[in-house]
MARVOBA-982131 format. One record per residue (C-alpha): x, y, z. Coordinates in pm, whole numbers, plus 50000, padded with zeros to 5 digits. Example, Ala and Ser with C-alpha at 12.3 -4.5 7.8 and 13.67 -1.06 7.14 Angstrom:
residues 2
      u      v      w
  51230  49550  50780
  51367  49894  50714
This chain:
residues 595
      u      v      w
  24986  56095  47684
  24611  56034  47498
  24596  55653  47457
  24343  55735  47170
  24501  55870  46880
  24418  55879  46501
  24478  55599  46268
  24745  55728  45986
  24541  55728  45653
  24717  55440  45511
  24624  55189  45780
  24311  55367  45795
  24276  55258  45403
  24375  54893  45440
  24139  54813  45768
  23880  55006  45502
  23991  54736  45246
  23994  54457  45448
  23553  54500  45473
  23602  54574  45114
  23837  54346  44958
  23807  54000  45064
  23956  53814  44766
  24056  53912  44405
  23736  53838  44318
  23579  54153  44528
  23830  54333  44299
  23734  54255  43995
  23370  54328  44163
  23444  54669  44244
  23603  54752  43896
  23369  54589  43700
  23067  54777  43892
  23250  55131  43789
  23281  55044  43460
  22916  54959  43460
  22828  55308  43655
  23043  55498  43372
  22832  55366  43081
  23058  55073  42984
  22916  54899  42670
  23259  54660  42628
  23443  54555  42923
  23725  54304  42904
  23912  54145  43220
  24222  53975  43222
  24364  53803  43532
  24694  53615  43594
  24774  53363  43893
  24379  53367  43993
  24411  53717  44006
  24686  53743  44277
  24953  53835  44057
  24759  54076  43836
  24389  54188  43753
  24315  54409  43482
  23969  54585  43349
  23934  54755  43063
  23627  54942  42964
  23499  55189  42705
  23256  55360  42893
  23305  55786  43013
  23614  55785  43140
  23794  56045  43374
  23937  56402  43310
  24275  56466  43547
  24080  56592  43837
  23824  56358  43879
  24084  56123  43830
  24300  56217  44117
  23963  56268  44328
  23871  55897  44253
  24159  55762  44454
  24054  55974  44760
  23845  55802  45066
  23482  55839  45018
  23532  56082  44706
  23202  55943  44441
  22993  56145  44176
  22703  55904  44237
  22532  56028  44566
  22557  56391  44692
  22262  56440  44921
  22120  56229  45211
  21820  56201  44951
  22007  56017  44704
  22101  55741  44941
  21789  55691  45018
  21697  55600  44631
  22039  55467  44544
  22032  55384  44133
  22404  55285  44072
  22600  54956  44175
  22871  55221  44327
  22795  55511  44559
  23066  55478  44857
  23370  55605  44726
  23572  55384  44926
  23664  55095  44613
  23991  55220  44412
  24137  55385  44732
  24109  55017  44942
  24254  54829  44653
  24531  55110  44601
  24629  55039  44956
  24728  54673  44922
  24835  54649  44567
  25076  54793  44307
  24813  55008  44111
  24748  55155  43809
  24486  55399  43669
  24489  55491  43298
  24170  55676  43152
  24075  55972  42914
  23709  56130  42942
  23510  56095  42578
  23616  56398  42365
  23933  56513  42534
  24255  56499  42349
  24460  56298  42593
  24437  56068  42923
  24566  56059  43241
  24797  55788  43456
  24827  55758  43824
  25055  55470  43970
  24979  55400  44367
  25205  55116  44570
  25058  55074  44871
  24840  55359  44905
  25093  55608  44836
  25100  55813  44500
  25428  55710  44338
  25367  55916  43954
  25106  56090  43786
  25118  56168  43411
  24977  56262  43075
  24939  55979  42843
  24809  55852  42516
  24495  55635  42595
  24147  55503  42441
  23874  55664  42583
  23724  55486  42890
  23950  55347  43199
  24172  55081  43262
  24293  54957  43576
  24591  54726  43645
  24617  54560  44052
  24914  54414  44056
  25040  54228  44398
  24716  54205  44571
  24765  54249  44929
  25126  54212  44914
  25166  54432  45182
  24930  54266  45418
  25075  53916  45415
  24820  53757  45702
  24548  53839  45446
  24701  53697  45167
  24830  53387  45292
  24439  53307  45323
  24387  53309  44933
  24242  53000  44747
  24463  52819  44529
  24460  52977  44172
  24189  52729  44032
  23961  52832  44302
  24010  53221  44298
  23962  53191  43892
  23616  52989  43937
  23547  53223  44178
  23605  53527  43939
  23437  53370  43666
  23120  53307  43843
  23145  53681  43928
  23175  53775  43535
  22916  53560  43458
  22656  53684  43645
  22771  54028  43599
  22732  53930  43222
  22363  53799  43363
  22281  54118  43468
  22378  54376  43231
  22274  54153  42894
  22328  54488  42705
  22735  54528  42774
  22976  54241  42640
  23220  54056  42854
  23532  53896  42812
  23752  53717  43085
  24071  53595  43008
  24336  53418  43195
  24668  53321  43182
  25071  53506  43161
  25061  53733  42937
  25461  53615  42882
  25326  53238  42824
  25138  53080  42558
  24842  53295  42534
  24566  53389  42733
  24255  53157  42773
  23931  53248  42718
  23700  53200  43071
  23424  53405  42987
  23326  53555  42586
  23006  53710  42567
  22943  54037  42325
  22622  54220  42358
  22331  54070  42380
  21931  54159  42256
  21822  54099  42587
  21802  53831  42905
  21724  53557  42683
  21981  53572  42403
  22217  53679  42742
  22142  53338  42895
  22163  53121  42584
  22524  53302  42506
  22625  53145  42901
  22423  52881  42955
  22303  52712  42568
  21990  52513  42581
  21833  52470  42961
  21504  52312  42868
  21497  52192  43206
  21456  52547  43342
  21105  52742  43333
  21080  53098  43263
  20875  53293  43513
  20749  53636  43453
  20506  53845  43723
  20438  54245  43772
  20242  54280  44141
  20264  54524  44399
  20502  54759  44228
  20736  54476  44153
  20862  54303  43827
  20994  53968  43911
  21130  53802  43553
  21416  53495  43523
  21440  53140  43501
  21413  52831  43754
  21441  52490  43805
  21143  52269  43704
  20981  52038  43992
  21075  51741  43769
  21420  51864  43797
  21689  51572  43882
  21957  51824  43851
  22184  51906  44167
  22016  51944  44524
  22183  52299  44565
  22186  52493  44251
  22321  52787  44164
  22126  53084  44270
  22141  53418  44083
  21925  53692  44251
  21915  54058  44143
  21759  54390  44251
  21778  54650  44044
  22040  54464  43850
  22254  54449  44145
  22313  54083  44263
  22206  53993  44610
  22181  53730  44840
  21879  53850  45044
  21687  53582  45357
  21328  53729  45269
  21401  53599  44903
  21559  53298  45013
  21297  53220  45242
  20994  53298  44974
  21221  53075  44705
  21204  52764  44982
  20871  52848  45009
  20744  52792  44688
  20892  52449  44606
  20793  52295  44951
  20466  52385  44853
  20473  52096  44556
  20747  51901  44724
  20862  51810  45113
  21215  51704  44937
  21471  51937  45061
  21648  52108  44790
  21784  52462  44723
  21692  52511  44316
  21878  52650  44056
  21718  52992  43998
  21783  53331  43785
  21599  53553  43936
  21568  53950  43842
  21334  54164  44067
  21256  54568  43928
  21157  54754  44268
  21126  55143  44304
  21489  55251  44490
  21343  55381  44774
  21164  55102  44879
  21479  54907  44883
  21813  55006  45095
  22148  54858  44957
  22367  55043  45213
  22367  54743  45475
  22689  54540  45399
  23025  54667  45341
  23055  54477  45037
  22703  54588  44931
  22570  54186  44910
  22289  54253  45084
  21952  54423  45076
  21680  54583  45284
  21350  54594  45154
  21059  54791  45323
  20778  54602  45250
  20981  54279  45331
  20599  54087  45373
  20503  54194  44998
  20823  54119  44837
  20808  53768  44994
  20473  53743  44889
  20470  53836  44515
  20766  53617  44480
  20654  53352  44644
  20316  53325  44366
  20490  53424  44123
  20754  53101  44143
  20398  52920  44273
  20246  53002  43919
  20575  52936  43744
  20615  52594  43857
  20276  52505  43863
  20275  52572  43460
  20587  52373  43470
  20435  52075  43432
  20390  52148  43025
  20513  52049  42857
  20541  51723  43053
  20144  51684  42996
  20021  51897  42722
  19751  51696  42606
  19407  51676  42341
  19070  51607  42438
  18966  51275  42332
  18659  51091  42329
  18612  50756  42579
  18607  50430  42389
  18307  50215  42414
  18485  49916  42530
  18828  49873  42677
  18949  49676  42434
  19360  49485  42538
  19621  49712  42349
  19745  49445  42092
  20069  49347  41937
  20241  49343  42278
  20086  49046  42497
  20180  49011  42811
  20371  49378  42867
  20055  49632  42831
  19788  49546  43025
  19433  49678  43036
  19301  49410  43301
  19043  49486  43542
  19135  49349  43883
  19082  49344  44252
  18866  49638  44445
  19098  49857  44528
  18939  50151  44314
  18568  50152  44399
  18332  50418  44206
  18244  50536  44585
  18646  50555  44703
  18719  50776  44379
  18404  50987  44435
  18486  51063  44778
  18883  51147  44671
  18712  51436  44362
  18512  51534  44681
  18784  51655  44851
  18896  51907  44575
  18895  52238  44690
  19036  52560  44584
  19308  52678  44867
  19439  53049  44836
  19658  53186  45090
  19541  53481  45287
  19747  53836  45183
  19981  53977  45383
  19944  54309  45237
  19672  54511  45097
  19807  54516  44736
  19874  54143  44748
  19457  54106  44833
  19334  54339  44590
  19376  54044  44329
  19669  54150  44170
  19849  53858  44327
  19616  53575  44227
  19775  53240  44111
  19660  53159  43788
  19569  52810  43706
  19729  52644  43392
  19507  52490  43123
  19619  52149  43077
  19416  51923  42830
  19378  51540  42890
  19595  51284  42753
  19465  50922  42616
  19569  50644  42788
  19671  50326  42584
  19763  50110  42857
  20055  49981  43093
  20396  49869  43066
  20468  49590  43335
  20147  49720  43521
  20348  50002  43676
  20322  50268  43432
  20061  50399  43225
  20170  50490  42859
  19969  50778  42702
  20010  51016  42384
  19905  51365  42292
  19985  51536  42027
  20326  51625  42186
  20425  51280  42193
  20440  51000  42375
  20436  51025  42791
  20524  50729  43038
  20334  50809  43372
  20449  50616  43713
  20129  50515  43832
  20226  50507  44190
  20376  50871  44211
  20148  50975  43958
  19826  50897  44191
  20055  50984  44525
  20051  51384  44374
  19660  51361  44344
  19629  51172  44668
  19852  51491  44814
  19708  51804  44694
  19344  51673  44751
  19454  51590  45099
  19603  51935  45191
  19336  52116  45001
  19086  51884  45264
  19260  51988  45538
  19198  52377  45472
  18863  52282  45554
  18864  52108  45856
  19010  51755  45891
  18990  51411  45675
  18700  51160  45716
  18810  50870  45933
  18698  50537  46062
  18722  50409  46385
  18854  50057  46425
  18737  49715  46558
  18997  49647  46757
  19255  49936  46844
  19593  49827  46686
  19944  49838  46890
  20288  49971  46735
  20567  49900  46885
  20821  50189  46788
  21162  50274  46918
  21199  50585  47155
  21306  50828  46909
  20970  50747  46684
  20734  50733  46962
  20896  51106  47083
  20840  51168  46722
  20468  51073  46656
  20297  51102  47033
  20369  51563  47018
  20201  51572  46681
  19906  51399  46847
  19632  51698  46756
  19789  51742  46385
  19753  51365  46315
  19401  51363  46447
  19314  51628  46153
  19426  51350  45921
  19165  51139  46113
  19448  50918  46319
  19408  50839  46629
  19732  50772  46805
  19795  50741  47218
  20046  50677  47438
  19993  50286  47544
  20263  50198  47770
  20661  50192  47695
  20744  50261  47351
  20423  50186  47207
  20139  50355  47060
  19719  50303  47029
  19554  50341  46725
  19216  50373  46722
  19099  50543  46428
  19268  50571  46083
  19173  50796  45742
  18915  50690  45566
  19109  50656  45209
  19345  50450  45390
  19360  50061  45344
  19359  49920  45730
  19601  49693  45594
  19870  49988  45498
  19790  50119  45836
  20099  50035  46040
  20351  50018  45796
  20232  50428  45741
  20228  50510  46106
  20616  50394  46099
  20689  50623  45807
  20535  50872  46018
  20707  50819  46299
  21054  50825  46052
  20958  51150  45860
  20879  51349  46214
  21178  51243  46325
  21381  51397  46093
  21209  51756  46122
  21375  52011  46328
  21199  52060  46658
  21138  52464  46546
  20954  52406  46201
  20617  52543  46148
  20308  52317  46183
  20272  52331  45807
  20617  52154  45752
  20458  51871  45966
  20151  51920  45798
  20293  51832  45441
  20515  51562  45554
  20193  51359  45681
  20020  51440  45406
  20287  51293  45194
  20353  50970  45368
  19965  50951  45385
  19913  51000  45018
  20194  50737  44928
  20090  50487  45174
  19705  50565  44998
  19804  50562  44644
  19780  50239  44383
  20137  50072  44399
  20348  49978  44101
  20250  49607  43980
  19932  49671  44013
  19692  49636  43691
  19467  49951  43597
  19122  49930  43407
  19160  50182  43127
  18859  50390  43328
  19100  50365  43637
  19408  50492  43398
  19184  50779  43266
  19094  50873  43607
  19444  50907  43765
  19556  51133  43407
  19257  51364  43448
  19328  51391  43821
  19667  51461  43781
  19594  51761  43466
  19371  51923  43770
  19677  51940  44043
  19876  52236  44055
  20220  52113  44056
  20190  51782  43846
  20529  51731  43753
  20697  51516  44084
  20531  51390  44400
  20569  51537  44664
  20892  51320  44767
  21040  51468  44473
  21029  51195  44232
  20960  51269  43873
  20560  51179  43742
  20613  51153  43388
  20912  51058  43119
  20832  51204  42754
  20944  51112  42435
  20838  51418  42196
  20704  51383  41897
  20988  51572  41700
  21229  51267  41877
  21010  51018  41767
  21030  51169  41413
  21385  51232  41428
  21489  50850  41526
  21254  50753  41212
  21473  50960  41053
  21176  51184  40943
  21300  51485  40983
């Protein structure tokens, strides 16, 4: 007797639903995608016990004469692909043919729909996988499907369910960025018995003129996301993302789409990480809505059973266009934190009055020499990264810079932060992370050109670190001498230092070797040279930079604002701290009751 032998179709159907249907959520996924496919311009879903007891989606979109509808319950049965040419430029969410038969096989199911224009609709009941009626009935044009019982019949599966609060949140983040995707088609979610009090509202969204009024209908007001917007390279990248300045949650919700199909994709990933650690070394993964147009055959969805997952062919460019496209996003981000009107110097620097003793325009100590700040403007230098492809060098992919105008400085509050105005309003500027940004970017822009200016020492100086430090600092040996330190191996856990940067203050010197040692500690033993890179430069540029309590001549004041409009990302330093806190002018006016 064969020991291999052919699965009967309806086990063959539910190990097809288990890659399919993971939760009630991949249900509702399926369904919703269909409707969606067929033209839907309404599509309501109601769901009971988180979807475990019943789902339902109801749609308005073509609908199904009796054939097709019988065919539709068959494996791999679809009218959305019918050559090998066609999947390889797939333009619908659906093309398998394998979603109503999987969920047929491990619920109670129910198909009602009538095709636009015919007189009458159609009904098929399944339990199980098994047709149990099919009949002629009285029904709105457009489809409805009822899952009742979700995996009812496959008990190990279902005993792995959330609880009913979870598989609800779960479905309702799935609406909503369904809803995200398809701004044109309104969306309603409700839950709840439809024997009980009533059904509550999750999700209520009717169609929408566009991704904008789509966004505000889910998300109100996000002034604290930046709207980015780049064509390149055959690519249309448009959405919404967190602002550097951000203080929202370290991992944000992330919303990516190709071709209005939502994704979750390592190249984008990768290019999204990419482009904050740029501005910031603070690990973070940022809220983002992202929406990427690419030609279909450049992109292959048919790589994951549940279709979550892309392929692109040009993986290089795509990273590319979307990594300077979120660069130039951001890096405009910082309006309208410092959108500001030229001014002219005053003669004098005359004490801001009225508030003795808390604004201070005092010159003091040597700190900020005319030759220390001429040799920091010396280091500015343009750095563009080389192409990967030859689209993204034909200048198509150029960051553009933002024009920021200069702000006036009026003086400090408790010599640690300088208070300015524009015509937005009024800005408060932390000195000390406010110079630390300048002190950064003119540092790594230095270091695309070689290596810092540094000066040798009198007398060497020995750290004592602990082991884990000194295994830290001593392999980045050739990377810290293009900083212009000089670090050996001395004996036991310490270390020589024989030269230090230039910009540095001899007396910071060892207290920013230890942060050195503490921040290359914490980096994984495979990152790239330019994660190491920025995390010097940071601890370098704070360990540099004028600390809070320290009074600034108004020259000194005006030198770290007009610094700061030149950097690219102006809005946090780079350990993710926030530069500036504004007060707008229409606030100002409003608590004066002026408007």
């Amino acid at each position: 007797m064969s020991r291999i032998h052919r699965l009967p179709s309806h086990l063959a159907n539910q190990i097809a639903a288990g890659e399919v249907i993971e939760r009630p959520a991949s249900v509702v996924k399926e369904l919703l995608e269909n409707a969606l496919d067929a033209g839907a311009r309404r599509i309501s879903i109601a769901i009971e016990l988180g979807g475990k007891k019943s789902i339902r989606v109801e749609d308005d979109g073509e609908g199904m004469d009796p054939q097709d509808a019988r065919l539709a319950l068959e494996r791999h049965a679809t009218s959305k692909i019918a050559s090998p040419e066609d999947l390889g430029a797939i333009r619908t969410l659906g093309f398998r043919g394998e979603a109503l038969p999987s969920i047929a096989s491990v619920s109670h199911f129910t198909l009602r729909t009538r095709a636009r224009g015919s007189a009458s609709g159609t009904e098929i009941r399944v339990n199980g996988g098994t047709v149990a009626s099919e009949r002629e009935v009285g029904a709105p044009e457009g489809t409805c499907i009822e899952v009742a019982d979700l995996f009812y019949n496959l008990p190990a599966r279902r005993k792995f369910l959330k609880s009913d609060a979870a598989e609800s949140a779960q479905i309702s983040r799935l609406v909503t960025q369904m809803a995200l995707g398809y701004p044109e088609t309104g969306f309603l979610l409700t839950s709840g018995s439809s024997a009980g009090p009533g059904m509550r509202k999750l999700v209520e969204c009717p169609p929408a003129n566009g991704l904008g009024e789509r966004f505000f209908q889910l998300f109100g007001e996000r002034p604290d996301l930046i709207e980015i917007r780049k064509e390149a390279g055959g690519l249309k990248v448009h959405g919404y993302v967190a602002a550097l300045g951000d203080q929202g949650p370290v991992r944000g919700a992330q919303n990516v789409f190709v071709n209005r199909r939502i994704v979750k994709d390592r190249t984008i990933a990768h290019a999204i990480g990419d482009a904050y650690s740029v501005a910031t070394i603070k690990e973070r993964s940022p809220e983002v809505h992202l929406f990427i147009q690419i030609a279909p055959d450049r992109v292959d969805v048919n790589v994951h059973p549940t279709k979550a997952e892309v392929r692109f062919l040009e993986q290089s460019l795509v990273h590319e266009v979307l990594r300077r496209a979120l660069g130039e996003a951001l890096g405009q981000g910082r309006a309208p934190e410092l959108q500001f009107t030229p001014f002219a110097p005053p003669p004098a620097e005359p004490r801001p009055m009225g508030i003795p003793g808390v604004m201070s325009g005092a010159t003091v100590g040597n700190r900020w020499t005319p030759e220390s700040a001429e040799a920091w403007r010396s280091f500015v230098a343009p750095s563009v990264d080389p192409s990967v492809e030859q689209r993204a060098a034909s200048g198509e992919l150029r960051t553009a810079s933002s024009e920021i105008r200069p702000m006036i400085p009026l003086g400090q509050f408790r010599d640690t932060f300088i208070i300015a105005i524009d015509d937005e309003g009024i800005a408060i500027i932390d000195q000390h992370v406010a110079h630390e940004r300048v002190l950064f970017e003119q540092v790594m822009d230095k270091l695309t050109a070689g290596r810092l200016e540094s000066q040798r020492l009198l007398t060497p100086m020995l750290i004592e670190l602990s082991p884990a430090q000194r295994q830290a600092l001593v392999p980045h040996a050739a990377t810290l001498d293009r900083f212009g330190l000089e670090i050996e191996e001395f004996g036991g856990d310490s270390v020589r230092l024989s030269a230090v940067p230039a910009v540095l203050d001899p007396a910071e010197c060892e207290a920013a070797v230890r942060a050195l040692a503490e921040d290359l500690e914490g980096l994984d033993t495979g990152s790239r040279v330019e994660d190491a890179l920025r995390r010097i430069a940071a601890t370098m540029a704070c360990h540099a930079a004028v600390k809070a309590n320290y009074p600034l001549t108004m020259e000194k004041m005006r030198y770290i604002l007009e610094e700061l409009r030149r950097t690219a990302y102006s809005s946090v330093c780079p350990h993710g701290r926030p530069v500036v806190l504004r007060i707008t002018r229409r606030e100002i006016e409003k608590n004066f009751q002026r408007i």
